[in-house]
Every structure is written in structure tokens, then in C-alpha cells.
PAKOL-586073 format. One record per residue (C-alpha): x, y, z; residue in one letter. Coordinates in steps of 0.001 Angstrom, whole numbers, padded with zeros to 6 digits, always signed. Example, Ala and Ser with C-alpha at 12.3 -4.5 7.8 and 13.67 -1.06 7.14 Angstrom:
REM PAKOL-586073
+012300-004500+007800A;+013670-001060+007140S;
END
This chain:
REM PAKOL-586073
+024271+012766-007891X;+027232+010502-006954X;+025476+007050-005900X;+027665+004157-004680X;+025848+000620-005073X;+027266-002363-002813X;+027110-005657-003026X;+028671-009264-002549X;+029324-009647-006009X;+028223-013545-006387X;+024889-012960-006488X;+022519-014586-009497X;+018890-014591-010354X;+016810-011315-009506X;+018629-009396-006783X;+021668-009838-010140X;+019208-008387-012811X;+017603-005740-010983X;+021034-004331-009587X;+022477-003956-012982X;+019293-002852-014778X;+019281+000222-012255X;+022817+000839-012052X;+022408+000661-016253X;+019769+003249-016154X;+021386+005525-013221X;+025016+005412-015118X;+023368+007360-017898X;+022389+010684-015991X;+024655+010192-012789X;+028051+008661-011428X;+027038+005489-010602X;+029696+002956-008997X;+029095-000478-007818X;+031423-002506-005260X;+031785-005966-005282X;+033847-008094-002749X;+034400-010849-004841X;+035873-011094-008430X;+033420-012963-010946X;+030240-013196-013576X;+028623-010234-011717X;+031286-007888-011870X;+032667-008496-015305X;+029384-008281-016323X;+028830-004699-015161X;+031433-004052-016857X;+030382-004885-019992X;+027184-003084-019659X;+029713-000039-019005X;+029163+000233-015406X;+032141+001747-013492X;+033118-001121-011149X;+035011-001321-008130X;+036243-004929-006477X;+037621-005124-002842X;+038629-008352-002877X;+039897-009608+001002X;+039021-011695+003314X;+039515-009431+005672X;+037001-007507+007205X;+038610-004846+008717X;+040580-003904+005930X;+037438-004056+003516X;+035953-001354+005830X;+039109+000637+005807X;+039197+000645+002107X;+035134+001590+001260X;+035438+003903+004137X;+038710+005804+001838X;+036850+005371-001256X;+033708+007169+000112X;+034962+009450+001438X;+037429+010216-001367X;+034837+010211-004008X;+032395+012347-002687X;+029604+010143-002969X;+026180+011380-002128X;+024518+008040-000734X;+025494+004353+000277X;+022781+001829-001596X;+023185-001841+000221X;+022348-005371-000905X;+022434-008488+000436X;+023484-009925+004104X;+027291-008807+003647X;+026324-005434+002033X;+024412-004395+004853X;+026974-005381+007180X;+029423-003427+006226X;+026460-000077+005698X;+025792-000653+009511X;+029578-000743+010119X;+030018+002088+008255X;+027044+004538+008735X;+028230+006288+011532X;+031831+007774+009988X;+030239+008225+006426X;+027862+011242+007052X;+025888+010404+004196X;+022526+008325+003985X;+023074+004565+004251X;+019903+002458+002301X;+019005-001035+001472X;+017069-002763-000938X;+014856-005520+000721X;+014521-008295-002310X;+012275-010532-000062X;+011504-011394+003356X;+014563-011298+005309X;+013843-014553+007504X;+013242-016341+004447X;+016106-015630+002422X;+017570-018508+003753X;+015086-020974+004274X;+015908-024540+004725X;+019893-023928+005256X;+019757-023647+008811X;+023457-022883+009603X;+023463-019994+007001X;+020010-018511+008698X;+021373-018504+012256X;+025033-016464+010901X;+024443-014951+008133X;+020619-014505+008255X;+021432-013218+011726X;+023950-010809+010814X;+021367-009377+007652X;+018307-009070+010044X;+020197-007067+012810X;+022459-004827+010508X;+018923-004103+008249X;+017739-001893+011111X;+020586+000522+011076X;+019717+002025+007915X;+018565+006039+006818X;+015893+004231+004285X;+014749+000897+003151X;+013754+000202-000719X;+011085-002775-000539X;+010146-004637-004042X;+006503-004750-003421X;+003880-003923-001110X;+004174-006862+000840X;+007555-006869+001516X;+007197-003260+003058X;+004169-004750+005611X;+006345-007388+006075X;+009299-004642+007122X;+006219-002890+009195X;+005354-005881+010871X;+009041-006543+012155X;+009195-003380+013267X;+010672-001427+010990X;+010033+002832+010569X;+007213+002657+007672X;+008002+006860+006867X;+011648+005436+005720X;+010398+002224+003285X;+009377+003367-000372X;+008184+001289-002433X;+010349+000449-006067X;+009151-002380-008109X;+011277-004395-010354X;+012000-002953-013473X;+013233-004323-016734X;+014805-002912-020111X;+013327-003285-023308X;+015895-002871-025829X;+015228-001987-029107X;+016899-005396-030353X;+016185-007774-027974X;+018635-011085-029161X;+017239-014805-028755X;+017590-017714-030515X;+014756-019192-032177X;+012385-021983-030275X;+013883-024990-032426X;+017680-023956-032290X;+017524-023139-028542X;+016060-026825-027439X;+018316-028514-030394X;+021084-027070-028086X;+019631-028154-024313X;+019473-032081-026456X;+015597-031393-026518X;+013575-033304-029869X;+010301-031932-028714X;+007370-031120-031881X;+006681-027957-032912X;+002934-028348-031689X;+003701-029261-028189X;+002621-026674-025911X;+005524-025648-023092X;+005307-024691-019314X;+008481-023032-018362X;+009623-021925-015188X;+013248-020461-013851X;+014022-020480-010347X;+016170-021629-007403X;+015214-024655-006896X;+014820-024233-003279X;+011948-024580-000846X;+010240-021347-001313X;+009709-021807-004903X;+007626-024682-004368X;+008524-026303-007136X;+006632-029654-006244X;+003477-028104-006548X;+004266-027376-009929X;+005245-031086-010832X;+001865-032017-009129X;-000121-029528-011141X;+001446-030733-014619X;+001452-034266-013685X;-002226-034043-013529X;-002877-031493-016380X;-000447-034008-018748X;-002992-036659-018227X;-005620-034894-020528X;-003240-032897-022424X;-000868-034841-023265X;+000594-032249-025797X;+001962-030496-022851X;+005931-030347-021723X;+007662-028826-018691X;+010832-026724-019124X;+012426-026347-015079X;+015280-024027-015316X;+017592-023411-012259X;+019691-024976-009471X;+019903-025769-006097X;+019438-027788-003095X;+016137-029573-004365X;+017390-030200-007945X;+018214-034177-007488X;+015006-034511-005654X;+012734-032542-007970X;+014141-034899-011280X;+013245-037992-008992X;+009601-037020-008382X;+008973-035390-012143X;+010278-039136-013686X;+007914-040904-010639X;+004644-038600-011876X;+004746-037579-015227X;+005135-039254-018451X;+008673-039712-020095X;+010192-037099-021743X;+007554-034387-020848X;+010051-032693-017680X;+013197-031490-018637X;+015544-029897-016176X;+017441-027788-018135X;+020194-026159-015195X;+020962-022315-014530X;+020607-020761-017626X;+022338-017138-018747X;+019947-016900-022201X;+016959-016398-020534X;+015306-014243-023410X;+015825-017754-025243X;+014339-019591-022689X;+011339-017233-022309X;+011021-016980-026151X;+010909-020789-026443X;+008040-021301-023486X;+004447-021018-024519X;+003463-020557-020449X;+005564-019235-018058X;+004563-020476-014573X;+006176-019436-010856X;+005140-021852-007764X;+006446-020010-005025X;+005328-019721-001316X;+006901-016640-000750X;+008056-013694-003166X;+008876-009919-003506X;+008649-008837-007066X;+009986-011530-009219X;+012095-010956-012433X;+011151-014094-013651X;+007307-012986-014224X;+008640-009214-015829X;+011626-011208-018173X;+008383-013433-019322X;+006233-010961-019689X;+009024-009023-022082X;+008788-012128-024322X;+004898-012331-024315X;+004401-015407-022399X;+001106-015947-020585X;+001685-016513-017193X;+000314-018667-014368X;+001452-017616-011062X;+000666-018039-007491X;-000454-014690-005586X;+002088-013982-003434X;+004321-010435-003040X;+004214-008014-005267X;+003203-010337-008260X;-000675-009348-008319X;+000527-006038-008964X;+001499-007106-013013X;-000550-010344-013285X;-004392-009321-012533X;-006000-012471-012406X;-008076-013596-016093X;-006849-010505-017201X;-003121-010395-017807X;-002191-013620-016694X;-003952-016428-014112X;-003322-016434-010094X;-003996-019418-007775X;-003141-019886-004125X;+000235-021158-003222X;+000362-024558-002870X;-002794-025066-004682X;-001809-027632-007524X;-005923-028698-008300X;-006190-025023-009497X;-003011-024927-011277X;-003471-027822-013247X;-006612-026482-014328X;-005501-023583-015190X;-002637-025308-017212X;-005469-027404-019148X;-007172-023895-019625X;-004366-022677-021985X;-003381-025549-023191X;-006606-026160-025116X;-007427-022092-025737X;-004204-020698-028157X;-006007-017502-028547X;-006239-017066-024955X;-002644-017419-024467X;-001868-014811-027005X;-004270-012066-025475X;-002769-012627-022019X;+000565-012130-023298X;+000363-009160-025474X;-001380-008206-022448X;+001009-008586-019764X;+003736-007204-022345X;+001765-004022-022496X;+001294-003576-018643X;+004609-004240-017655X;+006124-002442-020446X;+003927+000609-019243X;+004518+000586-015604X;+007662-001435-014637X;+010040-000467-017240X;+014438+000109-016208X;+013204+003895-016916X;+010282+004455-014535X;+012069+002258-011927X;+015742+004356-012226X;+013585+007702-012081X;+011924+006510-008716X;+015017+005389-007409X;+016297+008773-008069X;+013346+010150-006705X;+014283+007826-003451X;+017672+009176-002965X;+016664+012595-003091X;+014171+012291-000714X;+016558+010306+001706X;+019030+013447+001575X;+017115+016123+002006X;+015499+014299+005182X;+019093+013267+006437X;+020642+016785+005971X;+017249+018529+007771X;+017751+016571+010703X;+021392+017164+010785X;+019589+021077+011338X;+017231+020524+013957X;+013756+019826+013946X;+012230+018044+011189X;+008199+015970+011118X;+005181+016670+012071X;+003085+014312+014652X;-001086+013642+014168X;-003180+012132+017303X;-006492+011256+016796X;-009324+008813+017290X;-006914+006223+015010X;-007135+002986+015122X;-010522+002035+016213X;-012136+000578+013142X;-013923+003880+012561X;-013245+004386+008785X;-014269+008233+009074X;-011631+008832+010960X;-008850+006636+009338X;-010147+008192+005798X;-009946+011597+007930X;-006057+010482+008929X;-005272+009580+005370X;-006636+012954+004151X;-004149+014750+006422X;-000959+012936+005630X;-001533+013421+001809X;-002053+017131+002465X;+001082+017176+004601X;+003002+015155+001884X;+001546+018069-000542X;+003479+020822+001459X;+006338+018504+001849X;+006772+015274+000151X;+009534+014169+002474X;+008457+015175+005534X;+009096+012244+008414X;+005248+011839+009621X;+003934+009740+012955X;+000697+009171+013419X;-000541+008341+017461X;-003184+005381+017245X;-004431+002378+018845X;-003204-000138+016336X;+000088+001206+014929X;+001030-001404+012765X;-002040-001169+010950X;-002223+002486+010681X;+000860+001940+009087X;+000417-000230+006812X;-002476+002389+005886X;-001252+004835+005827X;+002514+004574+004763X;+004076+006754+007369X;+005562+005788+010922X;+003425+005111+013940X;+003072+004679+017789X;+000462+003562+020412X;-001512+006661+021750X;-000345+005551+025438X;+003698+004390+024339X;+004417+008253+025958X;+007976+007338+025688X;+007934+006912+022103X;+005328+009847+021365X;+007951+012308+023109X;+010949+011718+021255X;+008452+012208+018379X;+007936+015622+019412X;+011109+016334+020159X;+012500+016139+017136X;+009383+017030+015373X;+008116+020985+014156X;+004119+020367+014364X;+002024+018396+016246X;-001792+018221+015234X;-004600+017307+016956X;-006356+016362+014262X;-009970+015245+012783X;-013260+013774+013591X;-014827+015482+017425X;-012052+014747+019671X;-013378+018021+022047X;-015730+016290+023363X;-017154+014570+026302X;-020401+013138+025271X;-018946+009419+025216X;-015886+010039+027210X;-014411+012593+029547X;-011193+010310+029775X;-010778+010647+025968X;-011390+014592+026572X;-008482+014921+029004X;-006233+012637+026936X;-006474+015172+023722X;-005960+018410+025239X;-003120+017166+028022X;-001659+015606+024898X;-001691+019254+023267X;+000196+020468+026611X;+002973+017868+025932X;+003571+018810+022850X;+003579+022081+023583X;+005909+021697+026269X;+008227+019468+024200X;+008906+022612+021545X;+006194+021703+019126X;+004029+024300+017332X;+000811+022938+017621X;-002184+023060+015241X;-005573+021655+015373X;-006947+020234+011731X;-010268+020101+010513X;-011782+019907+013974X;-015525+019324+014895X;-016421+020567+018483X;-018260+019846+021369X;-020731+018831+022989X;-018614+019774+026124X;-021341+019260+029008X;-020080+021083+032349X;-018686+024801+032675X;-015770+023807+034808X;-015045+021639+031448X;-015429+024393+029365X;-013270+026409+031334X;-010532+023372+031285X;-010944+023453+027067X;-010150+027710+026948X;-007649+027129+029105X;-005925+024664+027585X;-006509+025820+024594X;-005465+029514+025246X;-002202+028489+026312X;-000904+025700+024576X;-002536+026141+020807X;-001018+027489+017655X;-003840+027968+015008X;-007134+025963+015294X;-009251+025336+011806X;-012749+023729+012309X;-014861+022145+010195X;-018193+024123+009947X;-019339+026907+011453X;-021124+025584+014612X;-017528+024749+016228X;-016519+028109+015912X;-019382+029683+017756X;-018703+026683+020312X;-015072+027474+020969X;-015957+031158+021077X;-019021+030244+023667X;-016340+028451+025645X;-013759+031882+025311X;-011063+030129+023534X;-009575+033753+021819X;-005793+033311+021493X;-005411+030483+018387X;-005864+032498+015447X;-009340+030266+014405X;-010127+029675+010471X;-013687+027906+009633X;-012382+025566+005997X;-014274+021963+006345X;-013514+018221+006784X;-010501+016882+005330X;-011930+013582+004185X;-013705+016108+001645X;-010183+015702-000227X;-010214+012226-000299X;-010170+010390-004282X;-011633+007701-005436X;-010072+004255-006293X;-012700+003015-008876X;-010584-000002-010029X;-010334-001358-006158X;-013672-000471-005688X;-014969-002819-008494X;-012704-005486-007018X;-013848-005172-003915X;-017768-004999-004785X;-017342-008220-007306X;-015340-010043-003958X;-018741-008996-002241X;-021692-010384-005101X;-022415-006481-005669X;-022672-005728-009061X;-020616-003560-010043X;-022265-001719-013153X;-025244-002433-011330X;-027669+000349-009251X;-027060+000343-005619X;-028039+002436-002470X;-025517+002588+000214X;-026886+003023+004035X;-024578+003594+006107X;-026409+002997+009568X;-025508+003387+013450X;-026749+002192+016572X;-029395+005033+017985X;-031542+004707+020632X;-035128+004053+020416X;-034181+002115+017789X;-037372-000910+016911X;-039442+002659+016659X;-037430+003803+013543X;-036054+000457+012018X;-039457+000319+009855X;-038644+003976+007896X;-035146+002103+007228X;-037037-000733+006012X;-039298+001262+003575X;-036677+003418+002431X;-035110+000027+001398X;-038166-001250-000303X;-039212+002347-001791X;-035877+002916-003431X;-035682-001091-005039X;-039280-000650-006885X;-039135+002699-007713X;-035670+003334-008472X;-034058-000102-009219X;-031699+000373-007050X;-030660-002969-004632X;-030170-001669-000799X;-026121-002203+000213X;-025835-001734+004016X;-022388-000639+004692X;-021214-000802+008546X;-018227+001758+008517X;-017343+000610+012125X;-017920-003145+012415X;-018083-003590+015955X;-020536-001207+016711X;-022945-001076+013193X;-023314-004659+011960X;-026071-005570+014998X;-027955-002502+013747X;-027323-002868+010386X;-028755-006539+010660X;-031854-005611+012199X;-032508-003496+009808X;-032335-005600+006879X;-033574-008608+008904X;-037080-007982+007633X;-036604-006960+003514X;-037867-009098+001189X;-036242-007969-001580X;-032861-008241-002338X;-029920-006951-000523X;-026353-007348+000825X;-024785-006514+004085X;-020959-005264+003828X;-018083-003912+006098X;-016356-001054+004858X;-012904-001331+002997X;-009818-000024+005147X;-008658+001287+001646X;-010347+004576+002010X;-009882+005366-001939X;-011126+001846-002638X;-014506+003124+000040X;-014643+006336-001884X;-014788+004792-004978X;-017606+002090-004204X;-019492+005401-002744X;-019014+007008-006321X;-020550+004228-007712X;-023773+004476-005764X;-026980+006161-006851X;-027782+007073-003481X;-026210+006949-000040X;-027695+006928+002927X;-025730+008142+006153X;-026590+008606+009445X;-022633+008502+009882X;-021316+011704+009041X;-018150+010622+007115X;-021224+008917+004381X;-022010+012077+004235X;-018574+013931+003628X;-017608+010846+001095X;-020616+011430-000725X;-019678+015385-001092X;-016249+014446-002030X;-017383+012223-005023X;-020779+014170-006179X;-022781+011202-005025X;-026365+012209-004414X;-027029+011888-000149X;-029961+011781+002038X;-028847+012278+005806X;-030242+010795+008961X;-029630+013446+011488X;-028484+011781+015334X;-026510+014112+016071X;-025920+017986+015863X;-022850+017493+013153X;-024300+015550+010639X;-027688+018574+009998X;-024925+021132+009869X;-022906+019545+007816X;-025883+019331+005071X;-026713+022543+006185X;-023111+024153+005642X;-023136+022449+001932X;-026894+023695+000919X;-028440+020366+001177X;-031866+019965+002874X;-032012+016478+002180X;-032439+014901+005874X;-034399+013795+008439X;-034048+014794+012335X;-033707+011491+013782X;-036937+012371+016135X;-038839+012612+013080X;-037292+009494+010926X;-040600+008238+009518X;-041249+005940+006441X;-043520+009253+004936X;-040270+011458+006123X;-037458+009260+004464X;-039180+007799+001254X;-040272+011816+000808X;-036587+013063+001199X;-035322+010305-001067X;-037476+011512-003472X;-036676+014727-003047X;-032444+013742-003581X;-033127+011493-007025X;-035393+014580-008339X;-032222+016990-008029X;-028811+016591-009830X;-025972+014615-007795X;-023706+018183-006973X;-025060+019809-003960X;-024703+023446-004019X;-021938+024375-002513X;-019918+021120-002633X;-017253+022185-004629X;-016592+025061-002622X;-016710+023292+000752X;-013786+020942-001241X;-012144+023907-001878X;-012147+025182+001413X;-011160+021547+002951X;-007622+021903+001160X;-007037+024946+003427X;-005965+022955+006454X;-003292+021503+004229X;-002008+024871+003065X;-002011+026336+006733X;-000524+023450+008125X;+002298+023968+005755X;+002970+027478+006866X;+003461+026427+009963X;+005773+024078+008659X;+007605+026588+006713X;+007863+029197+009458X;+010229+027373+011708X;
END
């Protein structure tokens, strides 16, 4: 792969490491060239690292574009990789005549790259923000610059996600701790404990907090120094207010610095303030040297320093916490040697040069082979569903279906239909539009090979006959616009009215590819209704292929006061009606399971809106204890609290279908048609009709469920069977 990296050239800090580090790695399996526009540090620097360097050094635009345009072209280079505002000016110029993928690295959040130089935001911050958007993919440094991309609009299928990495040479050069301060004119003792931190000293680094913090920690700790290292606007201000708060001699700004393995090897702490970050090199660079680490918890930080376990996190801005948390280490030199052996082991693990070159590789393969199929034709698939409403059935149903569809085809360019796009997207990874932007939808299907209708009952008309028409006139469209169209893991009916049922065959007849349902009942609906051309296939839910996220799950239970080694049932209620006439079998079944079992009721509303006034009646009159949750969006992270249950539960089916999915041991509460045949279609007898929901009926059937082992009978074949709307959605796929 021939990969051509551009990029001002007079950059320093992070964007400076992590260009080089990558361009270090990439050089040794592919022709890597970087392009610079100015002569300097950067450039003779690649060099050195043996980095085939290019510098186009003129003023003038015009002939700057001339020349990369020539040398492109010329070289037969695969890709364009842009950094920085003047970078991805001259990719947007350029994209059109190149006929290769343009791409940019986002470092942080565009409209704060320039924060507190007003004159540079409104030309140059202008110029990066508009050219961005021009672009064939996006590489974002951390998860929250990629919602932050989402959130200004930007195509979530095209951002992937690299994180920082950094090399770990076998000989990693520094001078010692002594020699390297005898050299800044720094007499400090060998027992004096030392804060570092490097930076810009700018406004986004919040470097005042950090004065604040140390001021107060110095006050009972006096053993304690500060080492600031960096430059910039706040510099001369920042020296005033460290000699106005803190003791003499215990600040030292130190200036830009070039040994920063010196710098990291003579800090006991390394600390970042910041307000606003992406995936800092200054927290990896520390971490390479062991340092323990106090950091606020912004960006894509969290992701190496998990707080009290590899390092400490407070809240921007927060200096009380801070300075506690400086006291904390100060006084505990054990402590600070755990958290940095274990920090060194996590981010030499998982954000190493290597793993980040082979993603990026991974990046630019991905980018080609979706630029050159589109330059074919049709390329994508489109999902509509009940998205978007706060039901997490369904959104752990939509999830299920776009990692299926990456399975077929990890590249494929997926939009997803839904009520709240930019959450859905920041969900689910892949692009999105409203279900009623029909402008938007039908350029989708245009260019797109599949559209599914997909998951949950959306042929229905039980709660809506509005919702009915939207789903099956939305098939039509697509059908019309070229699509071939599928439906995924459907549940059907009830349809109430023959001249409905009529509509559904119909529609369904004409305008429908291949259909696969989720139990058996559906079928014998759709066949009731004389829907005979879609070739029909009975697998099961998709959800069923959902995993588990048992690390976010613990997070997210300990957030909550559940414990979470402890026992726990999960119900997983609904509104129903006569409801006061079967609140008291919920109520014993709460109190039945805690004495006999040990196990502490967890109510779990899976759709906020509409469970929590149930869910609180319920529980209103326990006298024992309990806790009353909303479900995670992170469907993994709701599997995984669901795997840690003894017992769920569910009068929602999708309880139900999580429980299958991780062998959790289920009771069902029966409201509705779907949820008995779905325990019927897995073997399980364990539920109650809700017309006979009793405290004798429940307590007996939870009885019944702890007596038996947690895998239901045929649950690993109904998993089985759910990955067959994957595979058949991927012939369809491949049959274009």
C-alpha cells in the first residue's frame, strides 16, 4: 500500500508524536511518504527516524496544489491521510482530481483547537471546520471526539476510531532524575515527591486548576514540587499566580521540552488539567515511564486511566478533588508504584505504535474498498425500525443486526432510519436519518443494495395503524428506489381487520425479497394473511446474538449501589391493565425470592417513559430491600448486568431473549401472545398467563426456574438459528 501523510510541518506536542510514530510503524511494511509545507524540527526529524520526506515549501497556494496534485498522481499513491487546518485544505482542494480516498485525523474538537485566539478561530478554524466535511473517512482519537464529529453532523459509518499509540523501544534513553534537574538549574532533594505535567499552556489545559490543586495539597505536604513543562499564551500568567499561591521554589516552569522520556523519568506523578482532550500523548509517554497519573476525565483518557485502578480521575476543573488526590500519593509510595506498573502494563498492551499502525492499516483498507465499490454502483444496506424510542429491545435488536451485517461485510456503508439519529449513532457506530427526513432516506436507497425492515413487531396495528402504513409503504419505496428488500427477524401481527390483512399480502407480495420471522406463530400469521411470494425462513430474534459486556456491567451496577458480586433478581415490568389486581403477585415474588433465595429484587424499566410509574408501584410497598434502575443504552453493558442475575423476571419480551442469550435462568409474565411463544419455541414452561398472575402462580414458577439448571432446552439452538438472518442477509448482499 502506497500511503501519502500530509501535514503543515510546524506542528509540536501530540498531533507531532503520533504522526511520526505511525508513519514509523507504516514505513516498515509499506511506502509511506509524508509532506510538509514548511522546512523545520518536524521534517528533519522524520528524517532521522528514516521516514521518506517530501517538503513543498511556497507560499503559494496554487502552486502547492499543482505540485501534490503531480506528485500523487505520479507516485501512485493509494490514499491521501490529512492533518491539521492547512492539510485538510488542500485534501478538500484536491479530492475531486485525485481519484483516490481523501482522510483526516481529528486530534481534538475542531472548534476548540483554537480556543482563546479569536482571529486564528474565525480564518483558520473556519477554513479546518468547512474543508473537514469533504473527506472519504475521518480517523477520531477517542470515542468522544467521534460523538463530537456525530454531533456536528458528520457521517458516523465513515469515523473509526484509532487511539494514540506509542513505541516502546527496547532501549529507551533518559537521563537520570538528578542529572536531568542539575541541567533545568533545579537543587531539589532526592525525597521530594514531583507532580509533572507537559502541555500548551493554553486555556484548554486548565492549567490553573492545577496550581490551585497543588497550592492546597503543598500546605500539608510540603515535600511536594511541581514540574510545568510547555509554552504558550498563558505562560507569563501561570508563573505569576504559582509564585502568588504556593511556597518558593516548589513550581518550576521548565519551557517546551524535546527529552520528554527525561522529564517523565524524573516526575514521581504525572498530572493533565485539561477541559477538553482527545487522546493525549502526554498520559501514554507517562505511562511508558511508569508514572502514576492523576488526570481529569475528559476524551479518550478514561479509556487508559480507570479510575483507583491504573491511575486517579477527577472532574475538570475540580481542584478540591485534585489536591486530594495529590495528598493521596504523596503520603502512599506503594500506591504510586502499583498504579504505574499498572498503567505501563495497560497501555503497553492495548495502545502500543504496533496495534495502532495495524488499525490504521486496517482503516485504509476499508476506506478503499468502500471508495472503489461505489465507483461500481450500488453499495449499503438501509434498516428501519421502531429506533429511537427508548425501547432498549429494539435498539439491542438494531445493534444485533448491524454486527451481523458487519459479519458479512465489515465495510459495508450502513444507515439506520430512527427517531433520534444522532443517538442511534452514537450507538450504534454507523450513519443515520430521521424516519420522516424522506429526502435523506431516498438517496439512501438509491445508492444502497438492501433495505430491511427489520426487528421487534412492526406488522402490526394493535397500538398504531399509522405506524402499520408507515412500515410497509416504506417497503414500497424502497422497492421502487432499486433496493432488494428483506425483512429480519420479524414478529407478526396482531393485524385486526381483513381489509388490513389484505393491504399486508399485498404489499408484501409485491414489494418483498425474503422475509425471516422470529418464531413460528408469525409464519402461520403471514400465511393466514396469504403472503406466498417472499421465500419465508422461521430462525429467531436477533438480540439472541447479542454479548455480554461484564466489565461495563459492573461499572454500571456499582454507579447504581447494586452489588455487583452480590445475588440479584431482575424484573423487568410493563404497564398492563388491570394492574392494582396483579401488583401484589409482583410484590410476593419480590419478597419470596429475598428470604428464600437471597436474592435483592432490581426493577429494571427497559423503556423509561412508559415502565418507571409501574415499576414504582410495584416496589412502593416492599419492605425489604431493593433498587429501582433504567436500563443501560449500552446493550452489551444490559446483557452483561442480565448475566449477572440469578433470576430475571420479564414481562418484556427482549428480558426474555437477553436472558436466552446469556443462559440466565427466566420466569416470564405472559401480556401478550409473543412473549408465551417465545418460552414456548425455547422449551421453557416457566410463565404465567397474565390472567392468571397470582402470588401462588409466580412464587410456584419461580420455584420451579431456581430448581432447574440456568440453559433452557433449546437455547443454544434458537442462538444458532438467530445467526441465520445474518447469513441470509448477506446473500442478498452478495447476489447483486
Amino acid at each position: 500500500m502506497k500511503i501519502m501523510h500530509l501535514i503543515s510541518g510546524g506542528d509540536v506536542g501530540g498531533a507531532k508524536t503520533q504522526v511520526l510514530t505511525m508513519l514509523r510503524e507504516l514505513s516498515k511494511n509499506h511506502k509511506a511518504t509524508l509532506v510538509c509545507f514548511v522546512e523545520g524540527p518536524f521534517s528533519q526529524e522524520a528524517r532521522e527516524l528514516g521516514i521518506h520526506t517530501i517538503v513543498f515549501n511556497n507560499i503559494n497556494p496554487l502552486h502547492v496544489k499543482r505540485e501534490l496534485l503531480k506528485e500523487v498522481q505520479e507516485g501512485g499513491y493509494d490514499i491521501l491521510h490529512c492533518h491539521g487546518s492547512k492539510a485538510n485544505f488542500f485534501g478538500m482542494l484536491l479530492r475531486k482530481k485525485l481519484h483516490i480516498p481523501v482522510v483526516s485525523t481529528v486530534h481534538s474538537d475542531p472548534k476548540l483547537d483554537y480556543m482563546g485566539r479569536p482571529l486564528a478561530n474565525a480564518t483558520y478554524g473556519l477554513a479546518n471546520r468547512v474543508s473537514l466535511r469533504y473527506r472519504d473517512g475521518w480517523v477520531a482519537v477517542s470515542d468522544s471526539v467521534k460523538e463530537l464529529l456525530i454531533g456536528y453532523g458528520y457521517d458516523a459509518d465513515r469515523i473509526h476510531i484509532i487511539y494514540n499509540g506509542i513505541a516502546f523501544p527496547q532501549n529507551l534513553s533518559y537521563l537520570p532524575r538528578a542529572e536531568y534537574l542539575r541541567g533545568l538549574g533545579i537543587d531539589w532533594n532526592e525525597d521530594c515527591v514531583i507532580y509533572g505535567i507537559a502541555a500548551r499552556l493554553s486555556p484548554v489545559k486548565d492549567v490553573p486548576t492545577l496550581i490551585r490543586a497543588f497550592a492546597s495539597a503543598v500546605k500539608s505536604c510540603p515535600n511536594i514540587r511541581l514540574l510545568i513543562a510547555g509554552d504558550g499564551e498563558q505562560y507569563a500568567e501561570l508563573e505569576k499566580m504559582a509564585k502568588e499561591m504556593c511556597p518558593a521554589d516548589t513550581v518550576r516552569f521548565i519551557g517546551w521540552q524535546t527529552d520528554m522520556n527525561s522529564f517523565y523519568h524524573s516526575v514521581n506523578v504525572n498530572m493533565l488539567s485539561s477541559i477538553s482532550e482527545a487522546f493525549p500523548y502526554a498520559i501514554t509517554e507517562g505511562a511508558r515511564m511508569c508514572c502514576a497519573t492523576i488526570s481529569t476525565a475528559v476524551g479518550g483518557v478514561p479509556k487508559i486511566v480507570e479510575d483507583e485502578r491504573t491511575g486517579f480521575l477527577v472532574e475538570p476543573g475540580n481542584w478540591e478533588k485534585m489536591s486530594q488526590r495529590i495528598v493521596q500519593l504523596a503520603q502512599d509510595q506503594n500506591l504510586r508504584s502499583n498504579l504505574g506498573r499498572r498503567i505501563y502494563d495497560k497501555v503497553r498492551r492495548e495502545f502500543s505504535a504496533e496495534v495502532m499502525a495495524q488499525k490504521q492499516v486496517e482503516f485504509y483498507a476499508g476506506v478503499i474498498h468502500r471508495y472503489q465499490k461505489q465507483k461500481q454502483g450500488r453499495y449499503g444496506a438501509i434498516v428501519c425500525g421502531a429506533y429511537g424510542k427508548g425501547n432498549m429491545g429494539d435498539e439491542a435488536i438494531l445493534l444485533a443486526i448491524v454486527r451481523q451485517l458487519r459479519n458479512e461485510d465489515p465495510c459495508l456503508p450502513i444507515c439506520v432510519m430512527t427517531r433520534k439519529p444522532k443517538e442511534t449513532s452514537v450507538m450504534t457506530g454507523v450513519s443515520s436519518v430521521h424516519i420522516f427526513n424522506c429526502l435523506r432516506a431516498g438517496k439512501w436507497m438509491k445508492k444502497s443494495q438492501l433495505y430491511i425492515s427489520g426487528g421487534g413487531t412492526l406488522i402490526q396495528n394493535a397500538t398504531s395503524t399509522r405506524s402499520l402504513m408507515y412500515y410497509l409503504y416504506s417497503i414500497r419505496q424502497a422497492k421502487k428506489c432499486g433496493c432488494k428488500v428483506m425483512m429480519y427477524g420479524c414478529g407478526i401481527g396482531p393485524v385486526h381487520g381483513a381489509g388490513y390483512q389484505r393491504r399486508v399480502a399485498k404489499m408484501l407480495n409485491q414489494n418483498v425479497d425474503c422475509i425471516t420471522l422470529r418464531d413460528q406463530e408469525s409464519e402461520k400469521v403471514l400465511r393466514k394473511f396469504g403472503v406466498t411470494e417472499p421465500e419465508i425462513t422461521v430462525t429467531a430474534d436477533p438480540a439472541l446474538q447479542m454479548h455480554a459486556d461484564e466489565e461495563g456491567a459492573r461499572r454500571f451496577l456499582q454507579r447504581n449501589g447494586v452489588d455487583p458480586d452480590g445475588k440479584y433478581c431482575l424484573f423487568v415490568l410493563r404497564p398492563w391493565e388491570d394492574t392494582c389486581q396483579r401488583l401484589e403477585a409482583i410484590r410476593a415474588a419480590a419478597e419470596f425470592g429475598w428470604k428464600k433465595y437471597g436474592m435483592m429484587p432490581v426493577f429494571f424499566c427497559f423503556e423509561p417513559v412508559r415502565d418507571e410509574a409501574i415499576t414504582r408501584q410495584a416496589a412502593a410497598q416492599l419492605q425489604i430491600p431493593y433498587k429501582i434502575l433504567s436500563a443501560s443504552t449500552d446493550g452489551a453493558q444490559l446483557c452483561g448486568v442480565i448475566a449477572k442475575a440469578e433470576l430475571v423476571i420479564g414481562m418484556r419480551l427482549h428480558a426474555l431473549v437477553f436472558a436466552c442469550s446469556q443462559n440466565t435462568r427466566m420466569v416470564g409474565i405472559s401480556y401478550d401472545p409473543k412473549v408465551s411463544g417465545f418460552m414456548d419455541y425455547l422449551g421453557n414452561q416457566n410463565y404465567v398467563l397474565l390472567d392468571q398472575l397470582n402470588s401462588e402462580n409466580l412464587c410456584r414458577v419461580i420455584e420451579q426456574a431456581m430448581s432447574q439448571g440456568k440453559i433452557c432446552p433449546n437455547a443454544e439452538f434458537v442462538r444458532n438459528l438467530a445467526q441465520e438472518n445474518g447469513q441470509i442477509a448477506g446473500q442478498m448482499l452478495r447476489s447483486n
